[in-house]
DSSP file (Angstrom, degrees, kcal/mol; ACC not computed):
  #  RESIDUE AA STRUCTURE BP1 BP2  ACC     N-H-->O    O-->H-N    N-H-->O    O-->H-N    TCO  KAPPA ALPHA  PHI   PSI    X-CA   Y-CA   Z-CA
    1    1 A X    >>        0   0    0      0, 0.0     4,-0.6     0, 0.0     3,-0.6   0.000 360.0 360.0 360.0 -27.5   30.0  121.3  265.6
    2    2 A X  T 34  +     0   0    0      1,-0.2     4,-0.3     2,-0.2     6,-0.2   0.485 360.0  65.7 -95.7   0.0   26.4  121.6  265.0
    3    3 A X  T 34 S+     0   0    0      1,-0.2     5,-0.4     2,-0.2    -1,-0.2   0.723 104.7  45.0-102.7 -11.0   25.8  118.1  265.4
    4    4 A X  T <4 S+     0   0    0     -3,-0.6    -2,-0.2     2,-0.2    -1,-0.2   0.529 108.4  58.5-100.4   3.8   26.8  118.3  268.9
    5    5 A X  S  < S+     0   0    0     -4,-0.6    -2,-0.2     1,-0.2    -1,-0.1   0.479 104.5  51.1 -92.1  -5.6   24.7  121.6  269.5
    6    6 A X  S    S-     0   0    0     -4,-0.3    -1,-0.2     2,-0.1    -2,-0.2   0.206 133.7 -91.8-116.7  13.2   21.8  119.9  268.5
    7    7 A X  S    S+     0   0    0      1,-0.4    -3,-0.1     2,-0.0    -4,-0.1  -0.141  75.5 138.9 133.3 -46.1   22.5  116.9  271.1
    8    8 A X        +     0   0    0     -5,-0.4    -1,-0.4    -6,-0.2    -2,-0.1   0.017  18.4 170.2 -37.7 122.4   24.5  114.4  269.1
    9    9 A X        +     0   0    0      2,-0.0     2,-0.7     0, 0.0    -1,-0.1  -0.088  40.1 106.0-142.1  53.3   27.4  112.8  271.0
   10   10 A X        -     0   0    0      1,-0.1    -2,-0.0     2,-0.1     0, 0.0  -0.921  46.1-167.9-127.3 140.1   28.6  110.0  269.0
   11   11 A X        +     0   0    0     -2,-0.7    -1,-0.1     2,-0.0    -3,-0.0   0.168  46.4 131.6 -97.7   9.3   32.2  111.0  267.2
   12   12 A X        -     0   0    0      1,-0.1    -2,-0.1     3,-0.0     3,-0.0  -0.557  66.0-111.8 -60.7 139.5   31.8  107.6  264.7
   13   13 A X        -     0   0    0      1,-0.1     2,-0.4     3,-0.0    -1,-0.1  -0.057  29.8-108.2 -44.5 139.6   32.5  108.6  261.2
   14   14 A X        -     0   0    0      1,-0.0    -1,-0.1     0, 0.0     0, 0.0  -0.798  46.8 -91.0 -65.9 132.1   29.4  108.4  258.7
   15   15 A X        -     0   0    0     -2,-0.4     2,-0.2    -3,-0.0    -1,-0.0  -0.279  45.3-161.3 -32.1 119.6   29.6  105.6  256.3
   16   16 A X        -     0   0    0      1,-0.2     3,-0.1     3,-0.0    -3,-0.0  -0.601  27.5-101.5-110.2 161.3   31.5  106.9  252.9
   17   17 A X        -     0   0    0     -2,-0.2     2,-0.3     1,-0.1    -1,-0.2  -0.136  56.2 -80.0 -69.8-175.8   31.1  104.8  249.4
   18   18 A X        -     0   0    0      0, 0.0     2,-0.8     0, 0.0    -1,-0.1  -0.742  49.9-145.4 -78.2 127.1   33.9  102.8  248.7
   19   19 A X        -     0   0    0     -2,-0.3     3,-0.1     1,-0.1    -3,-0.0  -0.772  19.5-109.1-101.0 103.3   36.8  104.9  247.2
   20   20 A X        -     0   0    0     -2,-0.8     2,-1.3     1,-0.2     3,-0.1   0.230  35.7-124.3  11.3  99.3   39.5  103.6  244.3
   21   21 A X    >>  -     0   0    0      1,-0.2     3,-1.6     2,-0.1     4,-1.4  -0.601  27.2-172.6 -79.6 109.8   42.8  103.1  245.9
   22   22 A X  H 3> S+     0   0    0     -2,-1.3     4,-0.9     1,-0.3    -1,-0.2   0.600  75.1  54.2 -88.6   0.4   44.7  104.9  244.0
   23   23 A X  H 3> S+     0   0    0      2,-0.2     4,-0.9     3,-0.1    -1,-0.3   0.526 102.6  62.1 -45.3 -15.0   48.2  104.0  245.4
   24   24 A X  H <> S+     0   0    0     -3,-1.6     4,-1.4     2,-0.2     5,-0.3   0.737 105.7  45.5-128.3 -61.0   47.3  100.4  244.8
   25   25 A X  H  X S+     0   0    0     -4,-1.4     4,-4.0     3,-0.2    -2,-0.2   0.962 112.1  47.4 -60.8 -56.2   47.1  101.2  241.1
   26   26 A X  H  X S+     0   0    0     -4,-0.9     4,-2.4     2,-0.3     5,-0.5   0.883 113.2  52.9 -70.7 -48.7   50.6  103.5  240.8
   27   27 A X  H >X S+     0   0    0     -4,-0.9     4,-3.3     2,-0.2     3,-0.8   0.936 117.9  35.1 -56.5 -77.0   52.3  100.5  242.8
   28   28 A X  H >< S+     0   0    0     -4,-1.4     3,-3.0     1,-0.3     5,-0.5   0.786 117.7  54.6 -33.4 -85.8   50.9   97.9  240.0
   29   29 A X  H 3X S+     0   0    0     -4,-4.0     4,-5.2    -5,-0.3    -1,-0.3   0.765 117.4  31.2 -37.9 -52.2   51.4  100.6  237.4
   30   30 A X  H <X S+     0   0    0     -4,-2.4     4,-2.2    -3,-0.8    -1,-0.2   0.786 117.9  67.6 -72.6 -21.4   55.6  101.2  238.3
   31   31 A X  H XX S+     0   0    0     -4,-3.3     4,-1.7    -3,-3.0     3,-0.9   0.905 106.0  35.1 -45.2-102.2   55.3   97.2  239.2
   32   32 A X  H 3> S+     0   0    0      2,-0.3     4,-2.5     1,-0.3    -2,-0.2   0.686 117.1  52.8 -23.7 -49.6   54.7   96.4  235.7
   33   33 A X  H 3X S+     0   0    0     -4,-5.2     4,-3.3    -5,-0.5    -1,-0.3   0.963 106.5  53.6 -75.3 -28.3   57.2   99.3  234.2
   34   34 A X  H << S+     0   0    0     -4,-2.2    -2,-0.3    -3,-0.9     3,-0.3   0.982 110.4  52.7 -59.3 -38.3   60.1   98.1  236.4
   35   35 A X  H  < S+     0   0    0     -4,-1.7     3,-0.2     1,-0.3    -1,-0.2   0.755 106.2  47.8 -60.9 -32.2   59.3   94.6  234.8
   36   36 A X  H  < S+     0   0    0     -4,-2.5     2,-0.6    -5,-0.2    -1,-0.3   0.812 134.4  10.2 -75.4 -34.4   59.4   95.6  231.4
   37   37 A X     <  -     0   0    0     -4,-3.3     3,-0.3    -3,-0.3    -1,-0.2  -0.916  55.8-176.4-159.9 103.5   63.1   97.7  232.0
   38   38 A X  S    S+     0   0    0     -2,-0.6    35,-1.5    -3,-0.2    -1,-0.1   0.659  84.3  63.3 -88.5 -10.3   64.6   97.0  235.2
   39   39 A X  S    S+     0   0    0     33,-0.2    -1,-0.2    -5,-0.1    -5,-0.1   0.606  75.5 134.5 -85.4  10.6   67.4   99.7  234.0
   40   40 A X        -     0   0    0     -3,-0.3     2,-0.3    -6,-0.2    -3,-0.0  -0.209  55.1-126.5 -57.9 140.4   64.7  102.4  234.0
   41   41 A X    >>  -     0   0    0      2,-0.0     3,-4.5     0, 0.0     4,-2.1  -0.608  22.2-116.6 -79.9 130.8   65.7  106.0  235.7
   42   42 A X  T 34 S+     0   0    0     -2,-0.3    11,-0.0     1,-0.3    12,-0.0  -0.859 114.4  56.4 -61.3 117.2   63.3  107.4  238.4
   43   43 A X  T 3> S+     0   0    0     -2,-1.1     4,-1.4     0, 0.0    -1,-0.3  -0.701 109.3  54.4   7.6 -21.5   62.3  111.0  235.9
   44   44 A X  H <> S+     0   0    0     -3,-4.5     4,-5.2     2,-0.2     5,-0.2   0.912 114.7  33.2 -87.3 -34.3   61.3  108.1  233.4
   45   45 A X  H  X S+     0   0    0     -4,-2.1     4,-0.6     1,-0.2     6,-0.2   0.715 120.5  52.8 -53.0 -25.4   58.9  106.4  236.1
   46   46 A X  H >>>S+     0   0    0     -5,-0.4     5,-1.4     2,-0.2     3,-1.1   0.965 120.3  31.1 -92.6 -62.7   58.1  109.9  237.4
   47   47 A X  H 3<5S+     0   0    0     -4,-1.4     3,-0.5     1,-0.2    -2,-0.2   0.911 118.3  56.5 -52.2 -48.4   57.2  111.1  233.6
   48   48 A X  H 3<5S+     0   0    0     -4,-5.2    -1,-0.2     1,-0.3    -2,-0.2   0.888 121.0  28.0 -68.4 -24.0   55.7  107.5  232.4
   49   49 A X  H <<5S-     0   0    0     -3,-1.1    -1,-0.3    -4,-0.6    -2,-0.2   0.125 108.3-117.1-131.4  26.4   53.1  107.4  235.5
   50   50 A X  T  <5 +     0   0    0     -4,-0.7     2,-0.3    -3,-0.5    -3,-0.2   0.705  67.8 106.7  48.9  51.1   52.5  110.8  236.0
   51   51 A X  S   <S-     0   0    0     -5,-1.4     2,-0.2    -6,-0.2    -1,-0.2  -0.814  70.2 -68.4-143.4-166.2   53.6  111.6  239.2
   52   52 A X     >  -     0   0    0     -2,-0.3     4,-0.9    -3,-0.1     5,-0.2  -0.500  42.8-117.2 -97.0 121.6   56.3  113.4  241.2
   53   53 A X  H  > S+     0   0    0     -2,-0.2     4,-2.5     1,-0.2     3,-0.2   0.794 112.0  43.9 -34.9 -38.8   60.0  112.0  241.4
   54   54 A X  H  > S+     0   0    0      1,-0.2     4,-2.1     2,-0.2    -1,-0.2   0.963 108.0  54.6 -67.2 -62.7   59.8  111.4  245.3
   55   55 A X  H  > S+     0   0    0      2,-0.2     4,-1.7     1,-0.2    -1,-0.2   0.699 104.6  52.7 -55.1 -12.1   56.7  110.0  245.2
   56   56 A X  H  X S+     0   0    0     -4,-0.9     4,-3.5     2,-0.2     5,-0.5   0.832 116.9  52.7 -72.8 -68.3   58.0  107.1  242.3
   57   57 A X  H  X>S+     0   0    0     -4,-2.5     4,-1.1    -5,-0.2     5,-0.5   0.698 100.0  48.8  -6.3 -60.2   60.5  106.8  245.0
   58   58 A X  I >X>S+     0   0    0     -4,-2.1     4,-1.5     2,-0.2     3,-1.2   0.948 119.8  43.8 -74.1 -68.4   58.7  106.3  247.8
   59   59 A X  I 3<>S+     0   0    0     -4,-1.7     5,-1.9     1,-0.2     6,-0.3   0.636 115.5  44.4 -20.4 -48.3   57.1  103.9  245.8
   60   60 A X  I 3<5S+     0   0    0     -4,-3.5     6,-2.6     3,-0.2     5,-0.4   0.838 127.3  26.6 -67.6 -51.8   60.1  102.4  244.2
   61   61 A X  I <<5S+     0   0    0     -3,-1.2    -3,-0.2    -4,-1.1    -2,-0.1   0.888 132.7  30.4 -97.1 -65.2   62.4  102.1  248.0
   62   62 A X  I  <<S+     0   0    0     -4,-1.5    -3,-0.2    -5,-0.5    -2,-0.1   0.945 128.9  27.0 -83.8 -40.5   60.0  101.9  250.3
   63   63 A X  I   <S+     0   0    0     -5,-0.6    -3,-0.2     1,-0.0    -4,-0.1   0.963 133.6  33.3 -60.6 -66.4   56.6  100.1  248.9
   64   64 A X  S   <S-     0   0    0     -5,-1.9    -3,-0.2    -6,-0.2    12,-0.2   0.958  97.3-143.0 -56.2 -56.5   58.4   97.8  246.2
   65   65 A X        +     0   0    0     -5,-0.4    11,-3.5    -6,-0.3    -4,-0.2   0.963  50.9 143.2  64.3  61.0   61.7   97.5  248.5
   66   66 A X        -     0   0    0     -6,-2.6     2,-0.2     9,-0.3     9,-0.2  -0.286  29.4-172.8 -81.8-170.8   63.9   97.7  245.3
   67   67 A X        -     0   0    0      7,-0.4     5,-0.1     5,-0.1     7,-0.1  -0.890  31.2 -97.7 178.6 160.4   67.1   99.4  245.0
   68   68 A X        +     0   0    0     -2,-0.2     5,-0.2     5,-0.2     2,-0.2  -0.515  42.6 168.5 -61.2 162.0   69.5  100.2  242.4
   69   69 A X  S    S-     0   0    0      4,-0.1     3,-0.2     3,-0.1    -2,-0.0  -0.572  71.6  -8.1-155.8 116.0   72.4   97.7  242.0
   70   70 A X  S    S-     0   0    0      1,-0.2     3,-0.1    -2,-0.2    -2,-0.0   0.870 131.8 -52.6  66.1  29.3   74.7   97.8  239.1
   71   71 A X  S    S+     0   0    0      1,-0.2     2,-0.3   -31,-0.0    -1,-0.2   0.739 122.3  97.4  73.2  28.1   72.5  100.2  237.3
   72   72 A X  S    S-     0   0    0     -3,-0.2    -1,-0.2    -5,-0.1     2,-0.2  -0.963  74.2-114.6-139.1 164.7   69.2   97.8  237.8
   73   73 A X        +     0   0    0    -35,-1.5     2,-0.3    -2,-0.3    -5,-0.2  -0.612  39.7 173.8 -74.8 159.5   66.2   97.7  240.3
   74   74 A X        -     0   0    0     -2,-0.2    -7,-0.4    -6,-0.1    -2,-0.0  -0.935  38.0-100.8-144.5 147.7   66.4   94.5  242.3
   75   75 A X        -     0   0    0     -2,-0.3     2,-0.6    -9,-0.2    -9,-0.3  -0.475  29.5-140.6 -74.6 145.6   64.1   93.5  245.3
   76   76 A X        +     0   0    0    -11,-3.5     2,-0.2   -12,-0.2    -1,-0.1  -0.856  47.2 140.9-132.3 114.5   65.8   94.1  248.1
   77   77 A X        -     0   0    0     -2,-0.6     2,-0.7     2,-0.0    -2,-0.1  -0.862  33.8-156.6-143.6  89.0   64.9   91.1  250.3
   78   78 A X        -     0   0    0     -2,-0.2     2,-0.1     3,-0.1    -2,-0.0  -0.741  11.5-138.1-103.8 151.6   67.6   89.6  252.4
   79   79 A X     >  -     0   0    0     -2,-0.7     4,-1.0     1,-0.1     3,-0.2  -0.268  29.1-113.7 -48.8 131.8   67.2   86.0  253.5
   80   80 A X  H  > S+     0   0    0      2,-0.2     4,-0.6     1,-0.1    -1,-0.1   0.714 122.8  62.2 -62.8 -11.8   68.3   85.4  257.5
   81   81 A X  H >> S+     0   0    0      3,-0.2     4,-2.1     2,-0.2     3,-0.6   0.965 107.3  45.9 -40.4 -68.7   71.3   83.0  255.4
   82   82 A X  H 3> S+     0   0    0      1,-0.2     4,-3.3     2,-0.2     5,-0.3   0.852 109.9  44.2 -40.7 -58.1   72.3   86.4  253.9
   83   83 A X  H 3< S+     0   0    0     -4,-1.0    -1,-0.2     1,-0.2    -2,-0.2   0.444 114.6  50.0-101.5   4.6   72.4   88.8  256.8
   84   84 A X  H XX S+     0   0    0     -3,-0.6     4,-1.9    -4,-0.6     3,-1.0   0.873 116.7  47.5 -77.3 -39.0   74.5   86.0  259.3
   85   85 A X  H 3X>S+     0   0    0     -4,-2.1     4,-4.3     1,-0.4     5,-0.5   0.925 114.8  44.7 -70.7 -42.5   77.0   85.8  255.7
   86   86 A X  H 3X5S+     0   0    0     -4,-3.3     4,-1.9    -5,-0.3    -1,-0.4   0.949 115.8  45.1 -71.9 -25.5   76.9   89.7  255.8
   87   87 A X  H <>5S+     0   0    0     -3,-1.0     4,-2.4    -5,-0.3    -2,-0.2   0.943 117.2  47.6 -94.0 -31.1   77.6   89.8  260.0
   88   88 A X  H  X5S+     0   0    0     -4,-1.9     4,-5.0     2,-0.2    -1,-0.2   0.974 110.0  48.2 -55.0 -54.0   80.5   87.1  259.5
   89   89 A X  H  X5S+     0   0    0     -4,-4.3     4,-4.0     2,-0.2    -2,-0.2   0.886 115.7  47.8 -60.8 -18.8   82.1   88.8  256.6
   90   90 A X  H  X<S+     0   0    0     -4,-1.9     4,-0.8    -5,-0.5    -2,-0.2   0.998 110.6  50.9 -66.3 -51.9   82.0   92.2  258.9
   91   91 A X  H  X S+     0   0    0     -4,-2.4     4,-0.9     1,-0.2    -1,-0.2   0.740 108.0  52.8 -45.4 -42.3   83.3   90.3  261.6
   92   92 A X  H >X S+     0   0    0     -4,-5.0     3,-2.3     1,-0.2     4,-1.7   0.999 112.1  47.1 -39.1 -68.4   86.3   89.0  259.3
   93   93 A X  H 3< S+     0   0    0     -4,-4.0    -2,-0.2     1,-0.3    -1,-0.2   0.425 107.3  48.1 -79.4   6.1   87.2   92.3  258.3
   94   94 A X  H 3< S+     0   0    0     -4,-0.8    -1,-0.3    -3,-0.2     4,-0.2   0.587 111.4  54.3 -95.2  -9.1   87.2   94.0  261.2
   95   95 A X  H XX S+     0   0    0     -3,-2.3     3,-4.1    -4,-0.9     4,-0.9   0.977 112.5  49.5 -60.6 -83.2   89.6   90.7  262.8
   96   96 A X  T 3< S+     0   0    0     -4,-1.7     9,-0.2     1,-0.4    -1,-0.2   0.733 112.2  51.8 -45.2 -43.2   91.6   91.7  259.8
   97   97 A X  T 34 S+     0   0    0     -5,-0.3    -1,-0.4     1,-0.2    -2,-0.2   0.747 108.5  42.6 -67.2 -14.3   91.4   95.3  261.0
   98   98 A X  T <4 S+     0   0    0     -3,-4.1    -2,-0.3    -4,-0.2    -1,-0.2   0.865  94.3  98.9-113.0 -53.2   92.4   95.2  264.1
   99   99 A X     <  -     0   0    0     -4,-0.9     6,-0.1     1,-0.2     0, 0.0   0.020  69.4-141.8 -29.9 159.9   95.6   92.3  262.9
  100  100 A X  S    S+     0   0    0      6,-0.0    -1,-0.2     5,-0.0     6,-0.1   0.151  95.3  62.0 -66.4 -17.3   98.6   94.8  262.7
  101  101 A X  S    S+     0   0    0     -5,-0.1     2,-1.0     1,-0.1     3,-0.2   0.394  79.6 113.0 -93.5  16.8  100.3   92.8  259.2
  102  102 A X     >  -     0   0    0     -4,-0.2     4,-1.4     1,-0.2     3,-0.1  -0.504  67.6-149.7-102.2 139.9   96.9   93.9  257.5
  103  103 A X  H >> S+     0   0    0     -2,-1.0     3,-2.3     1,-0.2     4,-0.7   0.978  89.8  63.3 -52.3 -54.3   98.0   96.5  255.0
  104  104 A X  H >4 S+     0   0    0      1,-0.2     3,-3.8    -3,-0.2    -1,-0.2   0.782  98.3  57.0 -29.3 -69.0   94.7   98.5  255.2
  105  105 A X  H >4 S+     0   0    0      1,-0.3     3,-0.6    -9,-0.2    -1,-0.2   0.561  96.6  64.5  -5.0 -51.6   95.4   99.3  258.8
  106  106 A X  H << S+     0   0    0     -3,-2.3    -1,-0.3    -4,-1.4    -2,-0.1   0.511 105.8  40.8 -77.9 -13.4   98.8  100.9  257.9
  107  107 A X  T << S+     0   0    0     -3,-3.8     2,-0.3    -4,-0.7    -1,-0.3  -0.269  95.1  91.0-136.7  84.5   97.3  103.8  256.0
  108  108 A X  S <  S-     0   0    0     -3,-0.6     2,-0.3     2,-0.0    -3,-0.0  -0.535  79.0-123.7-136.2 167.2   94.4  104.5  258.2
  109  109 A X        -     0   0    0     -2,-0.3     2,-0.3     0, 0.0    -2,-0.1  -0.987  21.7-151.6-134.0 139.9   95.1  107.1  260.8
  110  110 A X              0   0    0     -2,-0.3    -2,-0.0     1,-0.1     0, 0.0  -0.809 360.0 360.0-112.4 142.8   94.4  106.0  264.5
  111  111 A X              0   0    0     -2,-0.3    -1,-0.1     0, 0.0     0, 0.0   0.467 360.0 360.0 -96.1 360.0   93.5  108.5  267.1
């Protein structure tokens, strides 16, 4: 405010030093423990790098793009091979749903 009360009217920032990203480090840091023990629990990740369960989370799901499977992290990266395989098999089993002989179908309830 004062900088425009004495005349200034340019709103660019000042130049700041350069700061440490410290997300950059916590990714690398939870990088490195998932590598060592891909069964690790998010409270040990949360404890071992000394931050907050979500935020090992966020890290973990959304930065990483793991996910649990079979009690281990895995990248979770599918291939465009993978996600036509996944839209065929949907497409099977909903042929199959809609068939009348398919036993699923029989103990379903239809509105």
């Amino acid at each position: 405010m004062e900088a425009f009360c004495q005349g200034q009217d340019v709103t660019k920032d000042n130049q700041r030093a350069e700061q440490p990203n410290i997300l950059q480090k916590l990714v690398q840091l939870v990088k490195s423990l998932l590598e060592d023990d891909m069964h690790c629990l998010m409270c040990k990740l949360a404890v071992e790098v000394g931050i907050l369960g979500f935020g090992v989370c966020h890290i973990v799901m959304d930065i990483i793009r793991m996910q649990k499977m079979a009690s281990r992290w895995v990248p979770h990266q599918l291939t465009s091979a993978n996600m036509w395989q996944r839209h065929a098999t949907a497409n099977l089993n909903l042929q199959w749903y809609h068939n009348e002989n398919y036993a699923l179908s029989q103990c379903t309830t239809h509105p």
